[in-house]
N, C-alpha and C positions, 0 to 999 in steps of 0.2 A: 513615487506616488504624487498624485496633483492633491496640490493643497499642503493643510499640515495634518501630520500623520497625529493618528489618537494615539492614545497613551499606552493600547494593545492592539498589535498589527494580528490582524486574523489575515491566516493567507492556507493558499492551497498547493500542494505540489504538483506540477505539471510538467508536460513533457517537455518544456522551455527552462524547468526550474522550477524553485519557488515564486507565487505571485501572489502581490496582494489578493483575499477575496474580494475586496468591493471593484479593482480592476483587472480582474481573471479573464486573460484572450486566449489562452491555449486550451487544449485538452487536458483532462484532467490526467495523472498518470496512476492508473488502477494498479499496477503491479507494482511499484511502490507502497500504495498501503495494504495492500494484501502481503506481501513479503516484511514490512519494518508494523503491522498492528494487526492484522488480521493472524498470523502464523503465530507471533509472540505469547496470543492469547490461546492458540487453538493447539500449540502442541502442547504442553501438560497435559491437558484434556484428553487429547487423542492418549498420550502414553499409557493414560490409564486404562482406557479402551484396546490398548493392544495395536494402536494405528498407527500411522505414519503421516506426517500433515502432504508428503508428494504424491504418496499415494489416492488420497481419498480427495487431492484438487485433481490428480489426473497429470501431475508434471514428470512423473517418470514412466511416462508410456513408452517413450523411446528405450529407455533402458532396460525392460524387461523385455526387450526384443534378442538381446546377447545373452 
């Protein structure tokens, strides 16, 4: 980080890593936070619904092919 870092580094995950937010050059990496906060939150939820959190993003289309 240029300069000195605050006292709480807000940073973002990216497809390079983590990076600070205030100097973020990469992409952001979506399937990171969909898989480690988005899913975390959404399966209980779904269990009670009777769901499956691959099911209802669409990640096991290939396997309902066998």
């Amino acid at each position: 980080m240029s300069g000195r870092p605050p006292r709480v580094v807000r940073y973002f995950m990216t497809l390079e890593g983590p990076e600070p937010a205030a100097e973020r050059r990469s992409a952001l990496d979506h399937e990171h936070y969909v898989q480690k906060q988005v899913r975390a939150i959404s399966e209980p939820v779904l269990a009670v619904l009777g769901l499956e959190f691959d099911r209802v993003i669409g990640d096991d289309a290939q396997l309902r092919l066998f």
